[in-house]
C-alpha positions as CSV (number, residue, x, y, z in Angstrom):
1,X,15.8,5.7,24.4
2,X,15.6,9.0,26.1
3,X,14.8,12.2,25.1
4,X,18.6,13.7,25.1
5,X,19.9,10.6,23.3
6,X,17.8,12.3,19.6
7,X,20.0,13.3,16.8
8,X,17.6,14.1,14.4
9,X,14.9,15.4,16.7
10,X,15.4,18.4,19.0
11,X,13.1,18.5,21.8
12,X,13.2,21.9,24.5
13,X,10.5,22.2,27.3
14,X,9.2,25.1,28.5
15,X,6.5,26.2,31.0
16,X,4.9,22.7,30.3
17,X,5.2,23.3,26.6
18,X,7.4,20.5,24.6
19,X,8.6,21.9,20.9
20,X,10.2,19.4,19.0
21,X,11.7,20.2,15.8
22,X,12.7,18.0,13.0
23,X,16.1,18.8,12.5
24,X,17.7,18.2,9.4
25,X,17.4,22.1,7.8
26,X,19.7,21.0,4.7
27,X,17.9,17.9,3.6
28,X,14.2,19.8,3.9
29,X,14.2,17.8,7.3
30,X,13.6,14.5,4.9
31,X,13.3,11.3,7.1
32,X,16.0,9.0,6.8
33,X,16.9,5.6,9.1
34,X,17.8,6.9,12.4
35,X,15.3,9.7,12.7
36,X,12.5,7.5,11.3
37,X,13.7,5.6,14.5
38,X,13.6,8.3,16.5
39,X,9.8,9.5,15.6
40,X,9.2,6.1,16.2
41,X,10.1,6.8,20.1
42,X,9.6,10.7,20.7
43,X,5.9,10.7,21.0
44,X,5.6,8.4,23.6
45,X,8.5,9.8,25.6
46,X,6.4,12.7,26.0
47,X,3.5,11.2,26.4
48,X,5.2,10.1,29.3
49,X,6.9,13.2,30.7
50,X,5.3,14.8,33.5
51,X,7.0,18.1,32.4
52,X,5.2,19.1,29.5
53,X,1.0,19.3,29.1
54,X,1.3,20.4,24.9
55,X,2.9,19.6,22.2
56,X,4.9,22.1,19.4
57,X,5.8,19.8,16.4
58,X,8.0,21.6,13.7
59,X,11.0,21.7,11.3
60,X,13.9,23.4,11.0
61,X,14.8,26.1,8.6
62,X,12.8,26.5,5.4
63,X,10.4,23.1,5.3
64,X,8.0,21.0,7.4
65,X,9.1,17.4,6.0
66,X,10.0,16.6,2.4
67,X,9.3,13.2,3.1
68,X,11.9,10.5,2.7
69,X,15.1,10.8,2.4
70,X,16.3,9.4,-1.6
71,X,19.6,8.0,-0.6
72,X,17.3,5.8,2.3
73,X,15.3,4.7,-0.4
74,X,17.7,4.2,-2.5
75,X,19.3,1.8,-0.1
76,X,16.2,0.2,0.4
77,X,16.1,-0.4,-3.5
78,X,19.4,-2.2,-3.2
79,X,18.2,-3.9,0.0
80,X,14.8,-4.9,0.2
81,X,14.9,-6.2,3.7
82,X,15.9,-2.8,5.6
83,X,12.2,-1.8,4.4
84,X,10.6,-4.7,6.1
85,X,12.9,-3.9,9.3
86,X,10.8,-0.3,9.6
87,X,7.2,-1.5,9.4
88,X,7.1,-1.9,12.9
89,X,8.4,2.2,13.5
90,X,6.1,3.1,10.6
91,X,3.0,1.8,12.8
92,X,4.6,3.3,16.1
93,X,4.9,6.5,14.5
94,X,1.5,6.9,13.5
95,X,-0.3,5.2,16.9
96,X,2.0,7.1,19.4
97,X,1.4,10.1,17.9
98,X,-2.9,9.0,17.6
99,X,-2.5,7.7,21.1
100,X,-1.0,10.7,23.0
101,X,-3.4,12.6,25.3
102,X,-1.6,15.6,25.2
103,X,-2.9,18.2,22.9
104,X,-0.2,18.6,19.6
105,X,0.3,21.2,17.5
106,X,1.4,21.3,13.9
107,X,3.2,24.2,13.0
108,X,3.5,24.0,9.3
109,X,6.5,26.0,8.7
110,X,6.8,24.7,5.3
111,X,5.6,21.6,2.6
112,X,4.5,18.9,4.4
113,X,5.2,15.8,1.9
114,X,4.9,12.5,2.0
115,X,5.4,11.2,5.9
116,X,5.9,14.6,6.4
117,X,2.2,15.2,5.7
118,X,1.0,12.0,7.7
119,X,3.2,13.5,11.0
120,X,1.0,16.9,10.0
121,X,-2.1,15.0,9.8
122,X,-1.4,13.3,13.5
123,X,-1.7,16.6,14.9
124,X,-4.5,17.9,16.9
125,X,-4.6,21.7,15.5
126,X,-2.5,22.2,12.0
127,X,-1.8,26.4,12.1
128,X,0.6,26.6,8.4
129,X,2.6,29.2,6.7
130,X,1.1,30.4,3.4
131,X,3.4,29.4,1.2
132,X,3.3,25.9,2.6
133,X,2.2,23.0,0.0
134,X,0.7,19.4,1.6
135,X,0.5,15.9,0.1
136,X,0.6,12.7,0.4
137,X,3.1,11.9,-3.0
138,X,4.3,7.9,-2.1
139,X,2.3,6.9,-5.5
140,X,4.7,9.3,-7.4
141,X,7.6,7.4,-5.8
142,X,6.1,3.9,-7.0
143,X,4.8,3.2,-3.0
144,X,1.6,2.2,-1.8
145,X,0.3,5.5,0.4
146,X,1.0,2.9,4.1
147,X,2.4,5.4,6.1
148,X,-0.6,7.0,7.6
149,X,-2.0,9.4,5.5
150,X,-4.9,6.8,4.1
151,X,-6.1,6.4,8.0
152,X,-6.5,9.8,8.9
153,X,-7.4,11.6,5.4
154,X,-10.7,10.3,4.6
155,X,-12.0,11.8,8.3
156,X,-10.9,15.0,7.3
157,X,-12.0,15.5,3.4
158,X,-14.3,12.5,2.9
159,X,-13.2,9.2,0.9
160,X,-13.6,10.5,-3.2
161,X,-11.5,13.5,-2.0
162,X,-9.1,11.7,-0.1
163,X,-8.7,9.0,-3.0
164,X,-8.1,11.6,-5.3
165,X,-5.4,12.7,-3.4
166,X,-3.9,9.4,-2.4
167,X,-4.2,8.4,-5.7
168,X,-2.9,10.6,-7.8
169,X,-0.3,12.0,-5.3
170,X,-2.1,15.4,-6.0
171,X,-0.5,18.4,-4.2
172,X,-2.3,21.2,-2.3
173,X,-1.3,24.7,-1.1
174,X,-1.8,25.4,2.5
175,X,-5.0,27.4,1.5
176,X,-6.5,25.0,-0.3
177,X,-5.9,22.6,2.5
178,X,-7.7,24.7,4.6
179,X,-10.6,25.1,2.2
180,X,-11.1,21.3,2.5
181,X,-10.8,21.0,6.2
182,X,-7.1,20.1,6.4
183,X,-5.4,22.8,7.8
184,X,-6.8,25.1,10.5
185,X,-4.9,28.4,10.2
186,X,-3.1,29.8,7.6
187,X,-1.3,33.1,8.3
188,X,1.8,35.3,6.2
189,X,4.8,33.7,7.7
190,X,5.5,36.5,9.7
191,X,2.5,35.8,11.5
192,X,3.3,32.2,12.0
193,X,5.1,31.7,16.1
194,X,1.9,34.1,17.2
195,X,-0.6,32.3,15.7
196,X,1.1,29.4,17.2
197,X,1.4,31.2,20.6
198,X,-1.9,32.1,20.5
199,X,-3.3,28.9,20.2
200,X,-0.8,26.9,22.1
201,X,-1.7,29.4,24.7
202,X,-4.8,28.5,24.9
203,X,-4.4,24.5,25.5
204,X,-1.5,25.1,28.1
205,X,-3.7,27.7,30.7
206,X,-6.7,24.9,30.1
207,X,-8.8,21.9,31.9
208,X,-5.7,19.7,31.5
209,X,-8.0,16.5,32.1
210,X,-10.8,17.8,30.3
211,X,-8.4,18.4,27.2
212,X,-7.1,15.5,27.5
213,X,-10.3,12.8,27.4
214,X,-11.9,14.7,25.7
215,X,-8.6,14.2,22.3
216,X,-8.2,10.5,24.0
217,X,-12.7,10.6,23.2
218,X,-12.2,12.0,19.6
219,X,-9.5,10.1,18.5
220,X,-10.8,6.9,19.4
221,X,-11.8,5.6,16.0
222,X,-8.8,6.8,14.6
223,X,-6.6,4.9,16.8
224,X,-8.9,1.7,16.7
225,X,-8.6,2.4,12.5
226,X,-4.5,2.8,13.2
227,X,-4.5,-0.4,14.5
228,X,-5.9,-2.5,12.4
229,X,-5.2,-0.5,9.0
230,X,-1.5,0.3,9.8
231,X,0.0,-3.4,9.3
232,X,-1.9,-3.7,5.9
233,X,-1.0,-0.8,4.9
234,X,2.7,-1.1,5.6
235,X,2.7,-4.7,4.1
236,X,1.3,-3.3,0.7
237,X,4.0,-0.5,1.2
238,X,7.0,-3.1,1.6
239,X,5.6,-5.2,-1.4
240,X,5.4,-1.9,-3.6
241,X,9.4,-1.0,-2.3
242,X,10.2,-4.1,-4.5
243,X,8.4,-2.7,-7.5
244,X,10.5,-1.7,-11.0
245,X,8.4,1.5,-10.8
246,X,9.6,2.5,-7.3
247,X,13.3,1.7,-8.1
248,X,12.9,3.9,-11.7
249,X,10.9,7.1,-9.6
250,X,13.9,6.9,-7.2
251,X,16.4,7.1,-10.2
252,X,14.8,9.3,-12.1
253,X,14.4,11.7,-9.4
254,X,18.1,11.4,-8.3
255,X,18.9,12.0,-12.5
256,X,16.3,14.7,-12.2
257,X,13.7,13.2,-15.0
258,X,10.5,11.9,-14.9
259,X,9.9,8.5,-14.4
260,X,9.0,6.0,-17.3
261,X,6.4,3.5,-15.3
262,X,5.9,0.1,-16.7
263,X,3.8,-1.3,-14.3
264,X,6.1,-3.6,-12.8
């Protein structure tokens, strides 16, 4: 794949900045097949372009990432085996983005749920808009948290916070993600492309090798972590997508009622 061939994903360059926005405004840029694909290859594709030294990751319009798409995991419901065929782009999501030297950006233009908050949580330097919520719901949806979230959360907030979280699917405003050590900046929304600027500014105009080793130096037990947690964790995911419980939380939020869990 190359970089023009995205649907889903808009990437621009310019003066060695890459932004690359999630683009799917009317579904809160929810993740469905083909840009769950496509996340799957963007990272390393810049990784590998010589034109761009940061990374600008964002959504379109009024949200971050909502997460998954319902009729994606609907059709997952109905057929099991299109979850199993994603496992592999669930762990390339997460590593390539772990993996990249080049510095990345999260700007939290809105919630960050679900995978949405995992793709925040890859990020180098999180700068959010205020009104901007982040959390990792899968256990609401009847799924085991596999998609990232449980690698990189307990570095950040410590393991009773993070299983809190994880656990309960707990949701957190964008300040009270940065109280706990999630979120960097939070500014009026107004406020939000110079804070970005600002910052971005910063990486672009520095020591692009010293930047670089020295994310490639921090990241290194995250990325040996990714590794070896990422195929558990997707293979408890794929068992859960089989669950009663995950086919009734995808019903009864398409019916817009709450679930009735059994268990099963």
């Amino acid at each position: 794949m190359r970089l023009g061939e995205l649907q889903y994903i808009d990437v621009s360059i310019a003066d060695r900045i890459a932004t690359v926005t999630l683009q799917r405004p009317d579904m809160l840029n929810a993740v469905g097949a083909r840009m769950h694909y496509e996340l799957s290859q963007v990272f390393r594709l810049l990784e590998a372009d010589p034109a761009c030294d940061v990374v600008v990751l964002t959504g379109a319009g009024r949200a971050f990432c909502a997460g998954g798409d319902l009729e994606w995991l609907q059709s997952m419901v109905e057929e099991p085996a299109r979850f199993d065929a994603i496992m592999d782009e669930a762990k390339a999501i997460i590593c390539s983005m772990l993996d990249m030297g080049k510095p990345m950006v999260c700007r939290m233009n809105g919630d960050a749920i679900g995978l949405g908050a995992s793709l925040a949580l890859c990020c180098d330097i999180i700068i959010a808009n205020e009104t901007a919520r982040f959390g990792d719901t899968h256990v609401r949806v009847g799924l085991v948290a596999g998609d990232g979230a449980a690698v990189v959360l307990p570095y950040l907030v410590g393991y009773m916070r993070a299983k809190e979280m994880l656990l309960t699917g707990q949701l957190l405003s964008a300040q009270e993600g940065h109280q706990m050590g999630l979120i960097n900046h939070v500014v009026p929304e107004d406020e939000l492309d110079a804070r970005v600027a600002l910052i971005v500014g910063r990486l672009v105009k520095g020591a692009r090798q010293a930047i670089r080793y020295t994310k490639l130096a921090l990241n290194a037990r995250l990325r040996s972590d990714a590794q070896g947690m990422m195929g558990m964790l997707m293979a408890y995911e794929a068992l859960s997508s089989r669950s009663a419980d995950h086919a009734e939380a995808v019903a009864a939020i398409r019916a817009r009622r709450k679930p009735e869990f059994t268990g099963n």
